[in-house]
VEXDREN-2710 file (C-alpha; in Angstrom, 1 decimal):
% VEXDREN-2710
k/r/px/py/pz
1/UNK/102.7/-47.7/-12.4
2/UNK/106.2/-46.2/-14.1
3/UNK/108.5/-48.0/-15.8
4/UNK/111.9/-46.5/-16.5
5/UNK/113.6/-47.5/-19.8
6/UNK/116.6/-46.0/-20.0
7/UNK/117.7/-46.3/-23.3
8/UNK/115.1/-46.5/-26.8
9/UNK/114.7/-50.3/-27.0
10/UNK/112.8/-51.8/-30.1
11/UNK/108.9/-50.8/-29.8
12/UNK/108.2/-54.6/-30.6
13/UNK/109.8/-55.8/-27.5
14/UNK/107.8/-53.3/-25.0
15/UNK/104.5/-54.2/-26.4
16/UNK/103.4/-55.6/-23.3
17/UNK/104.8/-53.0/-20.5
18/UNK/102.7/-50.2/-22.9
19/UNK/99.6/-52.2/-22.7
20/UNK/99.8/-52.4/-19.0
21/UNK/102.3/-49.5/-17.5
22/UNK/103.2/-46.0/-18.0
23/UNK/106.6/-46.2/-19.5
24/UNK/109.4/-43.4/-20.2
25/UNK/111.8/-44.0/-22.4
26/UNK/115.0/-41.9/-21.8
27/UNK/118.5/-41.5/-23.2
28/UNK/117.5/-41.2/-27.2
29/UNK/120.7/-38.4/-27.2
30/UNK/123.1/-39.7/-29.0
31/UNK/126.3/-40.3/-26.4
32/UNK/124.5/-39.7/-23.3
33/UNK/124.8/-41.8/-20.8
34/UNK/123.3/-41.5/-17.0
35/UNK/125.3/-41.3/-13.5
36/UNK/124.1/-42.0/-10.3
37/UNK/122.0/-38.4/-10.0
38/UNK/120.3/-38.6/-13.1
39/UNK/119.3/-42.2/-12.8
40/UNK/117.5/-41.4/-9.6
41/UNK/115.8/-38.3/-11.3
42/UNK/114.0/-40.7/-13.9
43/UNK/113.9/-43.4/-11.4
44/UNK/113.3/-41.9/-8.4
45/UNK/109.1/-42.7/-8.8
46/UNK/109.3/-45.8/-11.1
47/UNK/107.9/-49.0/-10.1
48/UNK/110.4/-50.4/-12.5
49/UNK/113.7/-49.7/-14.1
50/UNK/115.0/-51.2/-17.0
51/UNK/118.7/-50.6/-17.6
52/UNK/122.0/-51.3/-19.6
53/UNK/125.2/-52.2/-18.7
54/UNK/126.7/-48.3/-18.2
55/UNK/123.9/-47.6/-16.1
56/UNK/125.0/-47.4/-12.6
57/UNK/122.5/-49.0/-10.2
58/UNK/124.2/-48.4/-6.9
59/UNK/122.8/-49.0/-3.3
60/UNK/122.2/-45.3/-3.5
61/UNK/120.0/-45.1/-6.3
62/UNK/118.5/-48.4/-5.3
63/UNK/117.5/-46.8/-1.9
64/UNK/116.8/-43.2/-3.5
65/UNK/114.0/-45.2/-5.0
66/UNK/111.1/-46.4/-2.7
67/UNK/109.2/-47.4/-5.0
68/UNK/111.5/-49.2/-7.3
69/UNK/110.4/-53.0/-7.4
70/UNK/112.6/-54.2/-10.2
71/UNK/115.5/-53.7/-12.4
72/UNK/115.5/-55.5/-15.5
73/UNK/119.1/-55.7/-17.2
74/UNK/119.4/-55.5/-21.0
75/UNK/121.6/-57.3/-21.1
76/UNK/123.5/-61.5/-20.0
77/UNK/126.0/-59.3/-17.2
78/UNK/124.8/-57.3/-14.5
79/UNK/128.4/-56.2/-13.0
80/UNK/127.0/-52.4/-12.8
81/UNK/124.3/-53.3/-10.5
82/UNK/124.4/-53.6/-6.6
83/UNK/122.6/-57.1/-6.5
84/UNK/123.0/-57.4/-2.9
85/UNK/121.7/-54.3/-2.1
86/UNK/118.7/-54.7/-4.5
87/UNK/118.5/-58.2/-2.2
88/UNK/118.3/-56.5/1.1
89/UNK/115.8/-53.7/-0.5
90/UNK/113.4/-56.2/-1.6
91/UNK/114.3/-55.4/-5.3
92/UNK/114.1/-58.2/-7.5
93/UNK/116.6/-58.3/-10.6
94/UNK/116.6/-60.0/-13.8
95/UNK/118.5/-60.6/-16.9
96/UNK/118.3/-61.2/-20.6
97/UNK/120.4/-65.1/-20.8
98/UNK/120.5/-67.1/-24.0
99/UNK/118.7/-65.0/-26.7
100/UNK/121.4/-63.3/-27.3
101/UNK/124.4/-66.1/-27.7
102/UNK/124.0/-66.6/-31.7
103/UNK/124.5/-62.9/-32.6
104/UNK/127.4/-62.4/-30.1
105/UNK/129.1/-65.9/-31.6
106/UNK/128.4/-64.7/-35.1
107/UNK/130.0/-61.2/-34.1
108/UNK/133.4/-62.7/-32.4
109/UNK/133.7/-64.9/-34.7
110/UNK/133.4/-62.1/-37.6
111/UNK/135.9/-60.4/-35.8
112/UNK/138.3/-63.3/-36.1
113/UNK/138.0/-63.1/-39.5
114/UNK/138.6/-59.3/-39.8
115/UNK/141.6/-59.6/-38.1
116/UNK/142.9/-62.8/-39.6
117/UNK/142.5/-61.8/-42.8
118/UNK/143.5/-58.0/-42.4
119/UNK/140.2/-56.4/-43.7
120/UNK/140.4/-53.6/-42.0
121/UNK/143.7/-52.6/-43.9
122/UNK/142.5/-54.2/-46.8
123/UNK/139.5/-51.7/-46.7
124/UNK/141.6/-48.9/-46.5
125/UNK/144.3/-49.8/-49.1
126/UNK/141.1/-49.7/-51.8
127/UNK/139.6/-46.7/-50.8
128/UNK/143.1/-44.7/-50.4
129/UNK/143.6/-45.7/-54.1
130/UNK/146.5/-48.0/-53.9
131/UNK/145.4/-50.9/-55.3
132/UNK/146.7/-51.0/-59.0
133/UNK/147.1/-54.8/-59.4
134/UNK/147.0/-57.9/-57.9
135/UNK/149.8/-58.3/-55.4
136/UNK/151.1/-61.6/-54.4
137/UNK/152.8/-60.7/-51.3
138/UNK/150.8/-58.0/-50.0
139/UNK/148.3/-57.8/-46.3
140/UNK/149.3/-61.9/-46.3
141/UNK/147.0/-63.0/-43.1
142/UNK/146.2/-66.0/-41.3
143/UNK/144.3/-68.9/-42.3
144/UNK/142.1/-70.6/-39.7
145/UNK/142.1/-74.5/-40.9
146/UNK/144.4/-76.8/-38.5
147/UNK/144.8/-73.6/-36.1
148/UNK/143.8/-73.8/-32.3
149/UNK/141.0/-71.5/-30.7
150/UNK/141.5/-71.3/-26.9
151/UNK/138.4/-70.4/-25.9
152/UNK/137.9/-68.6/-22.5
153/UNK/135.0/-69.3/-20.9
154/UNK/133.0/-71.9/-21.8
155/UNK/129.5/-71.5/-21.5
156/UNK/126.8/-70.9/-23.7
157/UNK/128.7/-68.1/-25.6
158/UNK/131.6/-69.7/-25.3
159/UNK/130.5/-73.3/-27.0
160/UNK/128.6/-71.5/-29.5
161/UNK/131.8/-70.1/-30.5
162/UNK/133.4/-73.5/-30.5
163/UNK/130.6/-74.7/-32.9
164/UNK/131.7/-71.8/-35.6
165/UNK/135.6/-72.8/-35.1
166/UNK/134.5/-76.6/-36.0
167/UNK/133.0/-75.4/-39.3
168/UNK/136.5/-74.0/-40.1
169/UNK/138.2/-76.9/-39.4
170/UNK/140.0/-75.5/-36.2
171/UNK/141.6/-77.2/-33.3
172/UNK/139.4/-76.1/-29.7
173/UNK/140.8/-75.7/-26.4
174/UNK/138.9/-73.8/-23.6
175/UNK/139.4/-72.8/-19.7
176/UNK/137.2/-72.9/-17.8
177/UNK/136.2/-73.0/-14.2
178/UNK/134.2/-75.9/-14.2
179/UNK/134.5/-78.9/-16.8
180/UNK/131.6/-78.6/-19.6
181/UNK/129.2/-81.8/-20.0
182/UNK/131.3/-84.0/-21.6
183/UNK/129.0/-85.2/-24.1
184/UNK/128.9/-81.4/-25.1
185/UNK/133.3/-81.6/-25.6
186/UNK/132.9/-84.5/-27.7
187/UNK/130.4/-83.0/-29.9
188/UNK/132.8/-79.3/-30.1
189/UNK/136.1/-81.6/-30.5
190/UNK/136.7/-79.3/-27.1
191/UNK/139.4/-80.2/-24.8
192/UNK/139.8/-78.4/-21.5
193/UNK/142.9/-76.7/-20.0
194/UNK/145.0/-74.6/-17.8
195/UNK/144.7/-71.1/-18.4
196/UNK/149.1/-71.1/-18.9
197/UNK/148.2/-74.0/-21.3
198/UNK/145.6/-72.4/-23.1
199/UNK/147.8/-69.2/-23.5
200/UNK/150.5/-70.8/-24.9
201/UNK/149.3/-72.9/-27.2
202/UNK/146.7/-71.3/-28.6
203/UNK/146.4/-69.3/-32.6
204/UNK/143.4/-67.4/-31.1
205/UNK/142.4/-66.6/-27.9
206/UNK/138.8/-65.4/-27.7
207/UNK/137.4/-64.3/-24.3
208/UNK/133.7/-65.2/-23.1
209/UNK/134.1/-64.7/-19.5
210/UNK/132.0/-62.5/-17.0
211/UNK/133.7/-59.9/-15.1
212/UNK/133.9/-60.6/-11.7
213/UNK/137.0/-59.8/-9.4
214/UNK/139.1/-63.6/-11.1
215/UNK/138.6/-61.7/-14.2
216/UNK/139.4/-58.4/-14.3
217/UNK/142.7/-57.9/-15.8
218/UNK/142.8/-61.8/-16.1
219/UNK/144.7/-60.9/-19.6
220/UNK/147.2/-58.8/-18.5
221/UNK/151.2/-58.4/-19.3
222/UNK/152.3/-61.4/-18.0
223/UNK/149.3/-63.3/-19.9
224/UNK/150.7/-61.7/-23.4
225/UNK/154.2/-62.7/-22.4
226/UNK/153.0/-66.5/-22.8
227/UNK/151.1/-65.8/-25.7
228/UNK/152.4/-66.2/-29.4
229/UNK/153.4/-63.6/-30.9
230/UNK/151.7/-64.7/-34.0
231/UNK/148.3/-65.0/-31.8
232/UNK/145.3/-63.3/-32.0
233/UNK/143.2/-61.8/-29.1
234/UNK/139.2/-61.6/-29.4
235/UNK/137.1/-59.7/-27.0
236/UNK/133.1/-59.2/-27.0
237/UNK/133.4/-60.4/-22.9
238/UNK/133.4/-57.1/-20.8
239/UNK/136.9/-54.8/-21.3
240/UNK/138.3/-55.1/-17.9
241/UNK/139.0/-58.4/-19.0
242/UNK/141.7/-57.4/-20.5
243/UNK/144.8/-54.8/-19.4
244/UNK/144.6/-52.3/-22.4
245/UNK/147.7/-50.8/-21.6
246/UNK/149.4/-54.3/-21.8
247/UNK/147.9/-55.1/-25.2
248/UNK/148.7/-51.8/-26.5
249/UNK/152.2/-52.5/-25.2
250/UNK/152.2/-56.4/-26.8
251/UNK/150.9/-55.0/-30.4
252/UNK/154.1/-51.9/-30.3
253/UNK/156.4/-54.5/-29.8
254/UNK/155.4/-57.3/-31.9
255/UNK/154.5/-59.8/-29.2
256/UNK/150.7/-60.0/-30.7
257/UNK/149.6/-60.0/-34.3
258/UNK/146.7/-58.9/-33.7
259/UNK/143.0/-58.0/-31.7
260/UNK/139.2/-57.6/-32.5
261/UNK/137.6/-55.9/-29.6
262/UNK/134.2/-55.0/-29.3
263/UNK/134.7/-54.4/-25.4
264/UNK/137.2/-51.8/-23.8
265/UNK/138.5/-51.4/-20.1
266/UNK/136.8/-47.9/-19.4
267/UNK/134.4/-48.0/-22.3
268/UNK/133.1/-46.1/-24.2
269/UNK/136.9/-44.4/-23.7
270/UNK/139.2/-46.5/-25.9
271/UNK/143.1/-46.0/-25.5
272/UNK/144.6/-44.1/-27.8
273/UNK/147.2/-46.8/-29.0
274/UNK/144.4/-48.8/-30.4
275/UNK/142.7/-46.0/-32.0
276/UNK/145.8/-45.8/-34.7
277/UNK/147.1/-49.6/-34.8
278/UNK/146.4/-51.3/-38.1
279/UNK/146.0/-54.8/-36.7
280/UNK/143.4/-54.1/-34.5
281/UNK/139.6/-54.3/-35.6
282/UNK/137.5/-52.3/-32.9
283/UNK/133.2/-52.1/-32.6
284/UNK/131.0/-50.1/-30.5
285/UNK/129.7/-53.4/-28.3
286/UNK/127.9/-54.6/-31.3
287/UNK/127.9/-58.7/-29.8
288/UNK/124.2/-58.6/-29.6
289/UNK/123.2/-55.5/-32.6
290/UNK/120.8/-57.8/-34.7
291/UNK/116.8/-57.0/-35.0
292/UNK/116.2/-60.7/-33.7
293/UNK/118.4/-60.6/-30.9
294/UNK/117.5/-57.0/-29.5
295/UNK/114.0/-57.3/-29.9
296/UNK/113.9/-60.6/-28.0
297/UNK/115.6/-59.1/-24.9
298/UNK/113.5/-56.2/-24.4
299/UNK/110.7/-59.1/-24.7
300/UNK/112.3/-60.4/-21.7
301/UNK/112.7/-57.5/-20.0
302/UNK/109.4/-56.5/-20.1
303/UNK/108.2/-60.4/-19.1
304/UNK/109.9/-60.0/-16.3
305/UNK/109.1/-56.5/-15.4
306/UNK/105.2/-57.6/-15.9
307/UNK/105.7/-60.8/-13.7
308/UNK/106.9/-58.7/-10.7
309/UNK/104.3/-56.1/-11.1
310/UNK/101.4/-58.0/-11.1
311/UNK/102.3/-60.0/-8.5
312/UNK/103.2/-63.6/-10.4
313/UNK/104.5/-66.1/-8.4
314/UNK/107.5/-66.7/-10.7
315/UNK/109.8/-64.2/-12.3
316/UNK/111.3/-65.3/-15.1
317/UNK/115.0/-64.6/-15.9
318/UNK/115.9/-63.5/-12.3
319/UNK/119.3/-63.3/-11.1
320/UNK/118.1/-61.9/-7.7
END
């Protein structure tokens, strides 16, 4: 049976689909990136389909595919794929959860700290050859003890961030739709909030939502207008999250300090006023770019792929 990867994935991770499938890995072209025709060229006979989050899985190309039995997400979100239609055709689909919460944490919260403490700039100002002494009044940033994270979106993301801020010595606030275990506040020093609260009140806001139709846009112009404008906005969520013409439009007129975004509203397209802002730190979706954390999610993928095709009675990791 096929199995359609379509992007390289690391070989260690897809042991078990090559002992047992015939798999084609596509995309390895730098920048390219499938629509709804070429997916159902390489899927069109595949048994299996594992994709990422630009891939468009559609009801189209779900029902272009007869013999498609699963499509295994690299990825926590599945927002680009037509779940319900993969549930009326009988496709089962799966997802990568929890391997990957350590490395995105450790990524936001080194994002934080590029923009608090102005590294990009501080980069530049070395390599452009103007630093000639120590200055004592020069890229002056924030520090992070006593200041207050608002966290948005607490799960497991989301508290993992909340352990980091602790080790700082910051304050933690989060909204959320449903109250964590408090047991679980009490050990983060978390308190939960209204989103106008959290906005408000918060140093740094860093965004660990899914994107679902409460979300998009959920930080948007009037969201900014409550913010600080000493604040900080994080993003390694999904880009629709946030309104990028409304940030770009907070940052031009000093109503935000700053932003770290490794997610953008119509990526990989990233709006021009962010391109050329000094205050804003920006990364190609890097949340989950480590060895451990790739590797282990194309291990899952290919569990799940393996469960479904031979016929196990449980799937791991499905979502539908």
């Amino acid at each position: 049976m096929k199995v359609a990867v379509t992007r390289p994935l690391p070989d260690a991770g897809l042991q078990l689909l090559r002992d047992h499938y015939d798999v084609h890995i596509y995309g390895a072209q730098p920048g390219s990136r499938f629509d709804e025709a070429g997916l159902i060229d390489v899927a069109h006979d595949a048994a299996a389909l594992l994709t990422v989050l630009s891939d468009p899985v559609t009801e189209h190309v779900l029902a272009s595919c007869p013999s498609l039995k699963v499509v295994a997400q690299f990825a926590v979100g599945y927002d680009n794929i037509d779940v319900a239609a993969a549930h009326r055709l009988g496709i089962v689909v799966t997802n990568t959860p929890g391997v990957l919460t350590d490395a995105t944490a450790d990524f936001a919260f080194a994002l934080l700290l590029a923009v608090a403490r102005r590294l990009r700039e501080a980069d530049r100002y070395v390599r452009d050859g103007r630093f000639q002494r120590w200055e004592t009044m020069e890229l002056l940033g924030m520090e992070l003890a006593g200041k207050t994270l608002g966290i948005v979106g607490m799960g497991r993301i989301g508290q993992a961030m909340a352990r980091r801020a602790l080790g700082f010595g910051m304050r933690v606030v989060y909204h959320n739709r449903h109250r964590v275990n408090p047991t679980d506040e009490y050990r983060l020093g978390a308190r939960r909030v209204e989103l106008e609260e959290l906005l408000a009140t918060s140093d740094v806001i860093s965004l660990h939502c899914p994107l679902n139709d409460d979300s998009r846009h959920l930080i948007d112009a009037a969201a900014f207008a409550q913010m600080k404008p000493s604040a900080l906005l994080i993003n390694t969520a999904r880009g629709p999250v946030v309104d990028e013409a409304a940030l770009v439009e907070a940052l031009r007129e000093g109503r935000l300090a700053g932003a770290g975004l490794d997610v953008f509203e119509r990526e990989p397209e990233v709006h021009p006023g962010l391109l050329d802002h000094p205050r804003v730190v920006l990364a190609p979706h890097l949340g989950s770019a480590t060895v451990e954390a790739r590797t282990a999610m194309a291990r899952m993928c290919s569990e799940a792929i393996h469960a479904v095709l031979s016929g196990a009675d449980d799937v791991p990791y499905r979502v539908a």
